[in-house]
N, CA, C and O atoms as a GROMACS GRO file, in nm:
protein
  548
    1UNK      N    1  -4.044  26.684  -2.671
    1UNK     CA    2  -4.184  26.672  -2.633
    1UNK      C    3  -4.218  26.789  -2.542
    1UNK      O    4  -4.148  26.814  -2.443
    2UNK      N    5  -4.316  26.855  -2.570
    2UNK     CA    6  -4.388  26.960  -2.457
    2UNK      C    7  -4.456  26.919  -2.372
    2UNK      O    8  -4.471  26.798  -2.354
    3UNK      N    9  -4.524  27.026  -2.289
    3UNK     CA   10  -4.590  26.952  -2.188
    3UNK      C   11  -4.762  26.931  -2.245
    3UNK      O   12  -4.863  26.869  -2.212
    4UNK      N   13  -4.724  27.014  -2.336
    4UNK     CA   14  -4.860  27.026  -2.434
    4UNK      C   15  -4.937  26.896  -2.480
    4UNK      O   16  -5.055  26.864  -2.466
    5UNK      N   17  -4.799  26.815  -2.556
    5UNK     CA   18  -4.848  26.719  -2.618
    5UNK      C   19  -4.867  26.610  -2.519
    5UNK      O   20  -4.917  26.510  -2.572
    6UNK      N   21  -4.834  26.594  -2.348
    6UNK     CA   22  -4.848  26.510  -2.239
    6UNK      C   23  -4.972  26.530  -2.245
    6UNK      O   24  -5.018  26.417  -2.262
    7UNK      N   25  -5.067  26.608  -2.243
    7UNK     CA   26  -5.199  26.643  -2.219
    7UNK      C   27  -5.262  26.575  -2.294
    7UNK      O   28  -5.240  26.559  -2.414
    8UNK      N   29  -5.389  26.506  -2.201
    8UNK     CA   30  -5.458  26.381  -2.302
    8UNK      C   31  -5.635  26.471  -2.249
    8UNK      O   32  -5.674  26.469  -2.132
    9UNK      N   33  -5.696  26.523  -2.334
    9UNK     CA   34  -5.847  26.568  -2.319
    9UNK      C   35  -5.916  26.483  -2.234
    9UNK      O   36  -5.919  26.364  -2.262
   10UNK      N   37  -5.978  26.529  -2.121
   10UNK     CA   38  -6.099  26.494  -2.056
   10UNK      C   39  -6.164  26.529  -2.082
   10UNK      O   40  -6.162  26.609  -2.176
   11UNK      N   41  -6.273  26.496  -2.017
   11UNK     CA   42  -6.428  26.488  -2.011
   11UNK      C   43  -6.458  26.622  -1.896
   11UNK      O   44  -6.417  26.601  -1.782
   12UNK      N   45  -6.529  26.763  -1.924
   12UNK     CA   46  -6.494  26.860  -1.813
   12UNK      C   47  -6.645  26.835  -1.735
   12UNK      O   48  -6.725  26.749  -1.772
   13UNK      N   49  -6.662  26.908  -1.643
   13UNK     CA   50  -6.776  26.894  -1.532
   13UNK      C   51  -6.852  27.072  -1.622
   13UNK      O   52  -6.970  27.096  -1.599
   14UNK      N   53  -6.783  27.160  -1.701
   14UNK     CA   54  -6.830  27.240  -1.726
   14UNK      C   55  -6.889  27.217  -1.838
   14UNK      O   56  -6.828  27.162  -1.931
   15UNK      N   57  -7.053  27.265  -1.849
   15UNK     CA   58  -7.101  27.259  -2.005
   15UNK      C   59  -7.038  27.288  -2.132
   15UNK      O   60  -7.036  27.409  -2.153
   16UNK      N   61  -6.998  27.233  -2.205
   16UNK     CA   62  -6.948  27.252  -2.316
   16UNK      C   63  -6.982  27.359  -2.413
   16UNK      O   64  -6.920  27.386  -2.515
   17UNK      N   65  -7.113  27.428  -2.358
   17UNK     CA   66  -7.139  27.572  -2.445
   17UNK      C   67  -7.112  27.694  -2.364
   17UNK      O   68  -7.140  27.809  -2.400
   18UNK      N   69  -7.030  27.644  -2.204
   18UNK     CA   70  -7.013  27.733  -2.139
   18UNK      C   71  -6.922  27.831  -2.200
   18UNK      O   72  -6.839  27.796  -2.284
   19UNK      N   73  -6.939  28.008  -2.142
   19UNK     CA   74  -6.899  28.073  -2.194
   19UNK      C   75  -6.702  28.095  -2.129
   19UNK      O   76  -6.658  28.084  -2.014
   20UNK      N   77  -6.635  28.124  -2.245
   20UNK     CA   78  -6.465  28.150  -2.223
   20UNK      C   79  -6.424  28.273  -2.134
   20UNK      O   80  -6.339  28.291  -2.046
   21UNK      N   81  -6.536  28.364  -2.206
   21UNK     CA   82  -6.556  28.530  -2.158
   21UNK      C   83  -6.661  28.562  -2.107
   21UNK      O   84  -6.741  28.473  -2.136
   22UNK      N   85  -6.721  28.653  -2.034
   22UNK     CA   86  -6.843  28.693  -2.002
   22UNK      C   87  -6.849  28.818  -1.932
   22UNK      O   88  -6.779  28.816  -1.830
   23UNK      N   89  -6.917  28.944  -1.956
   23UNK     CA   90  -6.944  29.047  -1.904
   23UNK      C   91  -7.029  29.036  -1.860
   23UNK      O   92  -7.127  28.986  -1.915
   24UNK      N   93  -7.024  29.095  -1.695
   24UNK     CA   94  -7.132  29.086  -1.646
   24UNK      C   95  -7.185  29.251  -1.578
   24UNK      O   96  -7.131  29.351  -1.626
   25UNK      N   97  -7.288  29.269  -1.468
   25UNK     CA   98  -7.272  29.425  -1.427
   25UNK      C   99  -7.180  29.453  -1.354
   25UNK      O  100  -7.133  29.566  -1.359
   26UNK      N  101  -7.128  29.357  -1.264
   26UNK     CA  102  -6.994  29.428  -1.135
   26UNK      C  103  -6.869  29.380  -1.233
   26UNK      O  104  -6.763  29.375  -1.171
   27UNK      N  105  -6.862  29.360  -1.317
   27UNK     CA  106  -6.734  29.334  -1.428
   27UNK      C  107  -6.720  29.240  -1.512
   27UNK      O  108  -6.772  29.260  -1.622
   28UNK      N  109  -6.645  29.102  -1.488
   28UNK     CA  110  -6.589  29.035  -1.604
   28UNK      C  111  -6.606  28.905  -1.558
   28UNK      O  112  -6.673  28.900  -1.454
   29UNK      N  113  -6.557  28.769  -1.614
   29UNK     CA  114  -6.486  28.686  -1.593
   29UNK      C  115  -6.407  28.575  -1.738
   29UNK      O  116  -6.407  28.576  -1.861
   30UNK      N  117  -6.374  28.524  -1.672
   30UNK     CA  118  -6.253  28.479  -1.797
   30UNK      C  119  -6.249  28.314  -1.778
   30UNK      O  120  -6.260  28.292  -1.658
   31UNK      N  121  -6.240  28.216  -1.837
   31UNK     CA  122  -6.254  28.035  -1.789
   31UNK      C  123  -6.081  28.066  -1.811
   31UNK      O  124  -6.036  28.152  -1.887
   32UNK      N  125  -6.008  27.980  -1.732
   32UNK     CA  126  -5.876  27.979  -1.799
   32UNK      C  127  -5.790  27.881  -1.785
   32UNK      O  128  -5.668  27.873  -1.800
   33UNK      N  129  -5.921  27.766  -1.735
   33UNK     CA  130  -5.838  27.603  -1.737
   33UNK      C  131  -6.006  27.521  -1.733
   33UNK      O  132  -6.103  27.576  -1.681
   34UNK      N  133  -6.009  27.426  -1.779
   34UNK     CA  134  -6.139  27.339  -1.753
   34UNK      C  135  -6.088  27.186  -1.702
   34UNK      O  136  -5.974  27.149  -1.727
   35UNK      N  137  -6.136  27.143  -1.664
   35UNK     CA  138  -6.129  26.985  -1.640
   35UNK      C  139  -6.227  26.889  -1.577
   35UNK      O  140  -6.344  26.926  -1.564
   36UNK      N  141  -6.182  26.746  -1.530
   36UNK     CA  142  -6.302  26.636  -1.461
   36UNK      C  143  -6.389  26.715  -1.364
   36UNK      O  144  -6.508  26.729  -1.392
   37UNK      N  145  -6.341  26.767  -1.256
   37UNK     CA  146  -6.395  26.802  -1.164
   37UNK      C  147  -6.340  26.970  -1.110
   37UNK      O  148  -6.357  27.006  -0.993
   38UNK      N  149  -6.268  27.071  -1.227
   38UNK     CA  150  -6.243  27.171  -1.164
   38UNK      C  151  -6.249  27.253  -1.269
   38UNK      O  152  -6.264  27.212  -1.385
   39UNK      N  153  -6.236  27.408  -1.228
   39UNK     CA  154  -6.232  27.510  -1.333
   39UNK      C  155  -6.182  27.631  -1.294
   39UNK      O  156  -6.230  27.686  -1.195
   40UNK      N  157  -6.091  27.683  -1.358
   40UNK     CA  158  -6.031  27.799  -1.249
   40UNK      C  159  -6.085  27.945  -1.383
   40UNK      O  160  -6.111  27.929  -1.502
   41UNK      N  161  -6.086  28.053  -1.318
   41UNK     CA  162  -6.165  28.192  -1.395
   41UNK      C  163  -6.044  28.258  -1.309
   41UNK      O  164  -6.000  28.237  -1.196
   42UNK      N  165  -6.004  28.359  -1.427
   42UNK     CA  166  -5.999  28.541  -1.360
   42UNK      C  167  -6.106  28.606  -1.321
   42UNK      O  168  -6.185  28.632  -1.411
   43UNK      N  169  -6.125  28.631  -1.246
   43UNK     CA  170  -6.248  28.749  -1.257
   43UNK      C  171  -6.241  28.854  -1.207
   43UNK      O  172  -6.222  28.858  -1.085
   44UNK      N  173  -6.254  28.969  -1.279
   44UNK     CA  174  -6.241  29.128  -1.252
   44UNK      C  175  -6.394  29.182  -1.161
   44UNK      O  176  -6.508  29.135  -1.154
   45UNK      N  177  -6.330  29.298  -1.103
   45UNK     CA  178  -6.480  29.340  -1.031
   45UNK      C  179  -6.432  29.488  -1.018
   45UNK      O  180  -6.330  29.537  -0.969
   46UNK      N  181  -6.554  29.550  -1.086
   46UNK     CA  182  -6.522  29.688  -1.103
   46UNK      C  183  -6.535  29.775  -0.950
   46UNK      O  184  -6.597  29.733  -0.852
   47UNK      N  185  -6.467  29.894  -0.957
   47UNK     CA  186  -6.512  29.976  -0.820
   47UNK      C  187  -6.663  29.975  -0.795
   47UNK      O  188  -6.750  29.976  -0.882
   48UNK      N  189  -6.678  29.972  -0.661
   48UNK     CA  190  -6.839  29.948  -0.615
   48UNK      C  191  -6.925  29.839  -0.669
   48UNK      O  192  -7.048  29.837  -0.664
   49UNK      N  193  -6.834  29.732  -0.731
   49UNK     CA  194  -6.911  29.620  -0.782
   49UNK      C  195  -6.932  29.542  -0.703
   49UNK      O  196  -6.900  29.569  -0.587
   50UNK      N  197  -7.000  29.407  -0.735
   50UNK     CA  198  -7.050  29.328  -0.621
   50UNK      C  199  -7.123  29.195  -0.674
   50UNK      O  200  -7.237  29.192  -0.721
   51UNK      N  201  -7.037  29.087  -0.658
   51UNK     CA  202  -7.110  29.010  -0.708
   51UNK      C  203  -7.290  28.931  -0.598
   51UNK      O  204  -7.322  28.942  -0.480
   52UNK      N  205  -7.336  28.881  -0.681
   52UNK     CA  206  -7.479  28.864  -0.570
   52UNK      C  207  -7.406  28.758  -0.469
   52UNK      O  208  -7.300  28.698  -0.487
   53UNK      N  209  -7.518  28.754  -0.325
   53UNK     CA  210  -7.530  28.680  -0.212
   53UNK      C  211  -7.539  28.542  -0.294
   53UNK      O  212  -7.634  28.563  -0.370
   54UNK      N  213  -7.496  28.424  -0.317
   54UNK     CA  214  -7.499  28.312  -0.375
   54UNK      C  215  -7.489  28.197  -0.296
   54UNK      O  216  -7.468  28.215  -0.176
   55UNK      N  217  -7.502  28.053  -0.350
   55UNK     CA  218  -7.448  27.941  -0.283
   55UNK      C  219  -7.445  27.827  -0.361
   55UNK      O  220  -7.555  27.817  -0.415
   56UNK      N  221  -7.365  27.728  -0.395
   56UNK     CA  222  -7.398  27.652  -0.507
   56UNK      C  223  -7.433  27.472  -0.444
   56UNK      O  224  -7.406  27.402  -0.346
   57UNK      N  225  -7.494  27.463  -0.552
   57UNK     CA  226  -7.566  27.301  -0.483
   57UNK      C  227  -7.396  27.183  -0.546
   57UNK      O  228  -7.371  27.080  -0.483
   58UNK      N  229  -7.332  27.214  -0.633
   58UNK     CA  230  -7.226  27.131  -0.684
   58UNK      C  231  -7.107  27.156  -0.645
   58UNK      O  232  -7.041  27.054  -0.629
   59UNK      N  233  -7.062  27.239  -0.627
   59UNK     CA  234  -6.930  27.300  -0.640
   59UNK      C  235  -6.881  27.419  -0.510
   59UNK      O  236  -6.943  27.520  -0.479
   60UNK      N  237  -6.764  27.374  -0.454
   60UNK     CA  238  -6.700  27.510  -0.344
   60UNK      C  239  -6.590  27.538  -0.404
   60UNK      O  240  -6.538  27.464  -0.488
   61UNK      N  241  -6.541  27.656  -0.363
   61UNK     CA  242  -6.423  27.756  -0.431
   61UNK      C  243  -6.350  27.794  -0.339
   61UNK      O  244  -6.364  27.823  -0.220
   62UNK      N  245  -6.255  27.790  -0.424
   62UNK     CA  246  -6.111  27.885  -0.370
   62UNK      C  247  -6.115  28.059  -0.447
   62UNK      O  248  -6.150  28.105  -0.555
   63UNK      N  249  -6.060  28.114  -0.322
   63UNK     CA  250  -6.060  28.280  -0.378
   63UNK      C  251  -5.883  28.325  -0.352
   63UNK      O  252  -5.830  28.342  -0.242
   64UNK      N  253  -5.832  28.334  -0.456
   64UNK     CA  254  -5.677  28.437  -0.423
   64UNK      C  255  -5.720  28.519  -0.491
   64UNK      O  256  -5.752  28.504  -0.608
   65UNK      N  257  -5.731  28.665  -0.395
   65UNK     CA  258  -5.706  28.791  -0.432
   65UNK      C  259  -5.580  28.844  -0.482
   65UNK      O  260  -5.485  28.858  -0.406
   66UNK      N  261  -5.571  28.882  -0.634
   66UNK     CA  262  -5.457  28.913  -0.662
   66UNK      C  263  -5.413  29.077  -0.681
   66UNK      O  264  -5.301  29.129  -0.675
   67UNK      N  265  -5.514  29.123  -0.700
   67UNK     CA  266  -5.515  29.247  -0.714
   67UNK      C  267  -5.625  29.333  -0.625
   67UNK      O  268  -5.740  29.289  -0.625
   68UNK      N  269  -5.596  29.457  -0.546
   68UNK     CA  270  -5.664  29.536  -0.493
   68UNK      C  271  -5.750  29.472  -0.337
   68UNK      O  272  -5.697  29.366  -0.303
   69UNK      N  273  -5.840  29.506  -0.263
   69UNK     CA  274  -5.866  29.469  -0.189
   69UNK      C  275  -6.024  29.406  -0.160
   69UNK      O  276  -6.112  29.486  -0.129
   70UNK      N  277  -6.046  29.305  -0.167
   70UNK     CA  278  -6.182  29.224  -0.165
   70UNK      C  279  -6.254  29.227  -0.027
   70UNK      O  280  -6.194  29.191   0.074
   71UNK      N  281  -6.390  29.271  -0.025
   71UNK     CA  282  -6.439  29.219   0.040
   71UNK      C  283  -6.544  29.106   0.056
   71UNK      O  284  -6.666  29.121   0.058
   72UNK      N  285  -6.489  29.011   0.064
   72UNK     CA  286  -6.588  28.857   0.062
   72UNK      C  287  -6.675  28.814   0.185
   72UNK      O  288  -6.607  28.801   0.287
   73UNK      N  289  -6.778  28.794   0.196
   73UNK     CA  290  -6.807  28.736   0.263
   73UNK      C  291  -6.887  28.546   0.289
   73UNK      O  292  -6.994  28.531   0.231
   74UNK      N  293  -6.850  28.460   0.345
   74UNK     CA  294  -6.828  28.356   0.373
   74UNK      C  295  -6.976  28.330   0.499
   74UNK      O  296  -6.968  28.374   0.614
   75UNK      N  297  -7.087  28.262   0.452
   75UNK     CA  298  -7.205  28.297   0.582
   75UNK      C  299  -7.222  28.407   0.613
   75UNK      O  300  -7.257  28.507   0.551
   76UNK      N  301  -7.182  28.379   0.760
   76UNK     CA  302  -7.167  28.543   0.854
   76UNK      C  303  -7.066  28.597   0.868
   76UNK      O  304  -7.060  28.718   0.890
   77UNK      N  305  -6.953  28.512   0.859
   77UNK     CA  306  -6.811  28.648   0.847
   77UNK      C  307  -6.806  28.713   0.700
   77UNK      O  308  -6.835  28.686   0.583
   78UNK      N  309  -6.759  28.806   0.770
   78UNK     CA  310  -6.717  28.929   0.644
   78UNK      C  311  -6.588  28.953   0.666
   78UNK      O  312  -6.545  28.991   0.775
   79UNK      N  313  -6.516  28.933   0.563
   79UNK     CA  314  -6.334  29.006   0.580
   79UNK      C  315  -6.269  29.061   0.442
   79UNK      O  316  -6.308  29.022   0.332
   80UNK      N  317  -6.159  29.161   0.461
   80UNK     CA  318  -6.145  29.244   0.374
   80UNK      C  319  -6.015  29.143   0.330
   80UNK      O  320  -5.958  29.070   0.411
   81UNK      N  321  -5.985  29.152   0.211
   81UNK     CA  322  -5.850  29.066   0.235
   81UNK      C  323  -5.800  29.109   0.100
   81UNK      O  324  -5.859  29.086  -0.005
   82UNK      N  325  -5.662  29.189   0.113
   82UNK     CA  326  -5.542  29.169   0.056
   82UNK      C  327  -5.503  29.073  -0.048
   82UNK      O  328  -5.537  28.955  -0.047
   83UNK      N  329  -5.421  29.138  -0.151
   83UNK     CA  330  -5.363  29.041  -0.201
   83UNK      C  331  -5.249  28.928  -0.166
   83UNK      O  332  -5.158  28.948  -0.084
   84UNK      N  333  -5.271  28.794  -0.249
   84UNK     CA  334  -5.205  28.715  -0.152
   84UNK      C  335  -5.353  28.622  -0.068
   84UNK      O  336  -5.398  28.507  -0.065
   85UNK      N  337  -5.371  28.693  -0.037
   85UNK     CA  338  -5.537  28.568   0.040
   85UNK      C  339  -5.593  28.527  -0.001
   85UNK      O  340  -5.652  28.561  -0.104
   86UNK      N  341  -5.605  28.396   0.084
   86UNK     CA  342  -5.714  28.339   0.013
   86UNK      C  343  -5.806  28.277   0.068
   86UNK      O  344  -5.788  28.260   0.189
   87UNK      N  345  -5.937  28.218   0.010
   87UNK     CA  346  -6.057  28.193   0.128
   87UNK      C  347  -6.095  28.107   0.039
   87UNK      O  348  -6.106  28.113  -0.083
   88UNK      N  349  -6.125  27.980   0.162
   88UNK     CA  350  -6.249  27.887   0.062
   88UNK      C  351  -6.358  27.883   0.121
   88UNK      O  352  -6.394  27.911   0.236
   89UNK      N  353  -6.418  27.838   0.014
   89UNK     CA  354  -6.579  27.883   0.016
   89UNK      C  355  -6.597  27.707  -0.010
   89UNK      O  356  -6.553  27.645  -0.106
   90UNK      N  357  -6.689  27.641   0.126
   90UNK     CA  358  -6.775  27.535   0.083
   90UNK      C  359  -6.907  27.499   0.015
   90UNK      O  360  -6.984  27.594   0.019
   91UNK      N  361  -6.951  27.406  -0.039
   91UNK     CA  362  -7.027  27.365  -0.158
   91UNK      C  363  -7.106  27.408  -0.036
   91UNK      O  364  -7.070  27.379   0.078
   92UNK      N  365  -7.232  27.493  -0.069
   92UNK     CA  366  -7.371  27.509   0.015
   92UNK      C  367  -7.385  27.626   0.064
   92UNK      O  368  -7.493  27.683   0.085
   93UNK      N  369  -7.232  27.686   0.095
   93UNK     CA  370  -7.223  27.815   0.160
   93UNK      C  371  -7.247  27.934   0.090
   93UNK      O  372  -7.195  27.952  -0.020
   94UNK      N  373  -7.326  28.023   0.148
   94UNK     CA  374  -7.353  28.176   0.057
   94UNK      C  375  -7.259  28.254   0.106
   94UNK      O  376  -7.242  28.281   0.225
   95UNK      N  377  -7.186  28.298   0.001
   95UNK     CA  378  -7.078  28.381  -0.017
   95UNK      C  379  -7.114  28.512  -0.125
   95UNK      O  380  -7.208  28.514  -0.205
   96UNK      N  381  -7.013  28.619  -0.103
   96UNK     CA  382  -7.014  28.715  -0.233
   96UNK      C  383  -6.894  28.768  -0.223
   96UNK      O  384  -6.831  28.781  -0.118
   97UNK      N  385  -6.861  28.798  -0.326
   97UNK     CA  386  -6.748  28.898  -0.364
   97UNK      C  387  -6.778  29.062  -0.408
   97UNK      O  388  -6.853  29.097  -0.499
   98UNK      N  389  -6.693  29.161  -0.308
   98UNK     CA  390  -6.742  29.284  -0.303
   98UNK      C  391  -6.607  29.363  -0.327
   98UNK      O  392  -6.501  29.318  -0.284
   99UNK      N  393  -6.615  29.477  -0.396
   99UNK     CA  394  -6.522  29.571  -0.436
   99UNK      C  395  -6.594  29.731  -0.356
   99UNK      O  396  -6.695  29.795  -0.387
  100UNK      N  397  -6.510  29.750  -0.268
  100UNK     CA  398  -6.541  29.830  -0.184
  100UNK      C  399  -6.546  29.960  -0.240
  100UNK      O  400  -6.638  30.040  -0.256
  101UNK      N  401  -6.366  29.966  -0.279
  101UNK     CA  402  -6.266  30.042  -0.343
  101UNK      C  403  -6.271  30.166  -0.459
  101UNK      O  404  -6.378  30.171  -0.520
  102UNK      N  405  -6.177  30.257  -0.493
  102UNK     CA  406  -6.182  30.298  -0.626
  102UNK      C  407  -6.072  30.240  -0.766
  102UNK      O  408  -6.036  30.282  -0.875
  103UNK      N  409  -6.053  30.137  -0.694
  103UNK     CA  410  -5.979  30.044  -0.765
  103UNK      C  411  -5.980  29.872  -0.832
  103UNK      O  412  -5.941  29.776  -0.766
  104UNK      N  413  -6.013  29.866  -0.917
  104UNK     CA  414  -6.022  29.735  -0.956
  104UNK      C  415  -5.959  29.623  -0.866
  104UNK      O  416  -5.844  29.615  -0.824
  105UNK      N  417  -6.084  29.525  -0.845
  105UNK     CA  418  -5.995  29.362  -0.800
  105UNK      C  419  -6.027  29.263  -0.855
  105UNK      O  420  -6.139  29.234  -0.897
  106UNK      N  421  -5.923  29.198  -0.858
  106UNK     CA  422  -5.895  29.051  -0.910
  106UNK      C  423  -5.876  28.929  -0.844
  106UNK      O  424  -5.801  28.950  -0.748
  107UNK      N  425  -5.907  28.814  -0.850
  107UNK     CA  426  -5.946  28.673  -0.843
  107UNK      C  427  -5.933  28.617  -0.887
  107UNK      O  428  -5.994  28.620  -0.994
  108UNK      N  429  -5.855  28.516  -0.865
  108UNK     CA  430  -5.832  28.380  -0.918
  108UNK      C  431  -5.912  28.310  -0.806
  108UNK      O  432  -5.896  28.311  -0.684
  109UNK      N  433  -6.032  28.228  -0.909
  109UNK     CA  434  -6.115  28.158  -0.851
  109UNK      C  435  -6.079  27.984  -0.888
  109UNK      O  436  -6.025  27.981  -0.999
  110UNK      N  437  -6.090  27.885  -0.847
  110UNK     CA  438  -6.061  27.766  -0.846
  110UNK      C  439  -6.192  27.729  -0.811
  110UNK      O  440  -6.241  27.760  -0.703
  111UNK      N  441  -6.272  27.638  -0.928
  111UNK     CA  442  -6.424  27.555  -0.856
  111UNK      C  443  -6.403  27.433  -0.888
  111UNK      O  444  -6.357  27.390  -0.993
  112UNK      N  445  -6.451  27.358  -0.765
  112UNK     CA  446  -6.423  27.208  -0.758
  112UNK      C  447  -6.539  27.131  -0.720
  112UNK      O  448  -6.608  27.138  -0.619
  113UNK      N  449  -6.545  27.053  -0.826
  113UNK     CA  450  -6.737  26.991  -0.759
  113UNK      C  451  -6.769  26.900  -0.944
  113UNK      O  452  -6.724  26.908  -1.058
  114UNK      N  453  -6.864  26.830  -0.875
  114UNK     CA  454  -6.921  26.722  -1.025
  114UNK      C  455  -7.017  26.801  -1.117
  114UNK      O  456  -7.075  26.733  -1.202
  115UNK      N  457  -7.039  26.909  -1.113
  115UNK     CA  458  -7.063  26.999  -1.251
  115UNK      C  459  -7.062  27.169  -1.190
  115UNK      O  460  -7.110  27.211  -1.084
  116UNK      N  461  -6.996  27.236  -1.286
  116UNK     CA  462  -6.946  27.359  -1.279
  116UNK      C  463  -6.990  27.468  -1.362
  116UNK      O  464  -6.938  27.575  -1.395
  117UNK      N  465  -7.109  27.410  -1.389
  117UNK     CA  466  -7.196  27.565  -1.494
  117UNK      C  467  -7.244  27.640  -1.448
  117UNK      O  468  -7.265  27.631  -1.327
  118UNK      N  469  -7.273  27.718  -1.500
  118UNK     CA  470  -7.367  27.882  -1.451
  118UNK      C  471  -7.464  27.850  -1.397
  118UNK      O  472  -7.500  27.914  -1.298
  119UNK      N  473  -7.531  27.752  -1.438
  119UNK     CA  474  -7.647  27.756  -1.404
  119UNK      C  475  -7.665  27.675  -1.241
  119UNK      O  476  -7.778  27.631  -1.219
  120UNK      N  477  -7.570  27.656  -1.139
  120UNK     CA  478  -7.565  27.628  -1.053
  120UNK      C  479  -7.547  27.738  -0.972
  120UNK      O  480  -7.466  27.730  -0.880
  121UNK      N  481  -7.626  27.864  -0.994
  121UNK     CA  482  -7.586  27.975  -0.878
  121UNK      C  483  -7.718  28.020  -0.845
  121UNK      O  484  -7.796  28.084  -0.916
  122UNK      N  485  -7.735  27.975  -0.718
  122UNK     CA  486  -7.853  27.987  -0.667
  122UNK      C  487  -7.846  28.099  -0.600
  122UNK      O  488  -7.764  28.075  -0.512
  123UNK      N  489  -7.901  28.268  -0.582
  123UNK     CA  490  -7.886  28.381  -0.601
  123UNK      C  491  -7.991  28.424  -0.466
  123UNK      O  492  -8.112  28.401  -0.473
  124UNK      N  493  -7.930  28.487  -0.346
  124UNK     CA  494  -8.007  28.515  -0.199
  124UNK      C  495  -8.027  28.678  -0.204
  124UNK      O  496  -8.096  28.740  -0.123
  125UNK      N  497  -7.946  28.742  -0.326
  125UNK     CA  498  -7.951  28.882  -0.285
  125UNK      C  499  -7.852  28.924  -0.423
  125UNK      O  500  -7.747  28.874  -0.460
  126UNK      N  501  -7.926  29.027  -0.474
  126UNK     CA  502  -7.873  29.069  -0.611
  126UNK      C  503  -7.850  29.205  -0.637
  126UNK      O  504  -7.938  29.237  -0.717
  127UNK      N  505  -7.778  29.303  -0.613
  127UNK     CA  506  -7.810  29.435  -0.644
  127UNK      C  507  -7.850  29.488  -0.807
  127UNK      O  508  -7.893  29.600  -0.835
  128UNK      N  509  -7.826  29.392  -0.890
  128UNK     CA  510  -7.868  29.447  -1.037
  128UNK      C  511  -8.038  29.334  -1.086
  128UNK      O  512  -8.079  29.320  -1.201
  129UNK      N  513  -8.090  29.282  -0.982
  129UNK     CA  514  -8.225  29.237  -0.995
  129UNK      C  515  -8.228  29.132  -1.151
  129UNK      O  516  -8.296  29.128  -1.254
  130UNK      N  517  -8.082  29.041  -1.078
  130UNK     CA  518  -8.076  28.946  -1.180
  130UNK      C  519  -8.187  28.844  -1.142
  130UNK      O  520  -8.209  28.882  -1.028
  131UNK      N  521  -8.277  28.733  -1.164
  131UNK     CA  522  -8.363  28.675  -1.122
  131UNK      C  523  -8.262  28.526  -1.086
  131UNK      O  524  -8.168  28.489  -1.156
  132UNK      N  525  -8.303  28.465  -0.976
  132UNK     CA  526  -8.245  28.330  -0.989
  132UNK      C  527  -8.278  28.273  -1.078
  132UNK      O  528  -8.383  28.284  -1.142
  133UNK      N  529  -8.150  28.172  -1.099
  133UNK     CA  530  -8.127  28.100  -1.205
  133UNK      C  531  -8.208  27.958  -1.143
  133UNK      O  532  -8.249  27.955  -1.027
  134UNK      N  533  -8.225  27.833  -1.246
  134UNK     CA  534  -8.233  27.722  -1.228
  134UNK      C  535  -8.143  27.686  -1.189
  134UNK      O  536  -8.038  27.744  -1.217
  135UNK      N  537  -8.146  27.576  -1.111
  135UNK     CA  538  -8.041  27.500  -1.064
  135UNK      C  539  -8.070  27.326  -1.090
  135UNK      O  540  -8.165  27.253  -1.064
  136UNK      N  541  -7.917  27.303  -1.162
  136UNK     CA  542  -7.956  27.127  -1.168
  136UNK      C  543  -7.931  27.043  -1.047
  136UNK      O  544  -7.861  27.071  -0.950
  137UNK      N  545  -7.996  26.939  -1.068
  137UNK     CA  546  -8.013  26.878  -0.854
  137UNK      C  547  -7.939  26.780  -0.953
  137UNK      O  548  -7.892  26.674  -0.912
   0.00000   0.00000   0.00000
């Protein structure tokens, strides 16, 4: 028996037409587990990329930087952090992820909360003049 066939399908908190892959302008991201209440992504961020000022009404995250050096910020702190670190981010809090660098970074993001779609990113500051999204209450 594998551990494969132990696995019995849930019911995920992520929309079911949510996307696996997605390009975005500061880089990438990747889904690479779904479930009840969590969802973990790779996500790449190109040099000088930046994801927007955000905060979500469902869901807080975990950030391990695995590659290169992030700068995130959490409210009002700002910190640069190494691979190996990691930062959580609570449900409400505006955070972003910033690539300072001339080198690609990476993230392993972990979101935990009763629904986990895109469309829960409520957007304070955007450098590519994405418009906020809807958000479900």
């Amino acid at each position: 028996m594998t551990i494969h066939s132990l696995a019995t399908p849930v019911a995920s908190a992520v929309p079911a037409d949510a996307p696996m892959f997605e390009e975005r302008p500061w880089g990438a991201f990747w889904s690479l587990d779904r479930g009840p209440a969590h969802q973990v992504k790779r996500i790449l961020v190109h040099p000088k990329g930046r994801l927007s000022l955000q905060y979500h009404h469902h869901r807080a995250e975990r950030w391990v930087v695995i590659t290169g050096t992030a700068t995130i910020t959490v409210d009002s702190a700002v910190m640069k952090v190494q691979p190996g670190g990691v930062v959580m981010i609570p449900k409400g809090a505006a955070h972003r992820l910033e690539n300072h660098t001339k080198s690609l970074v990476e993230v392993i993001e972990v979101q935990m909360g009763d629904y986990l779609g895109e469309d829960d990113i409520v957007r304070l500051d955007d450098a590519y003049n994405r418009p906020e999204r809807d958000v479900r209450d």
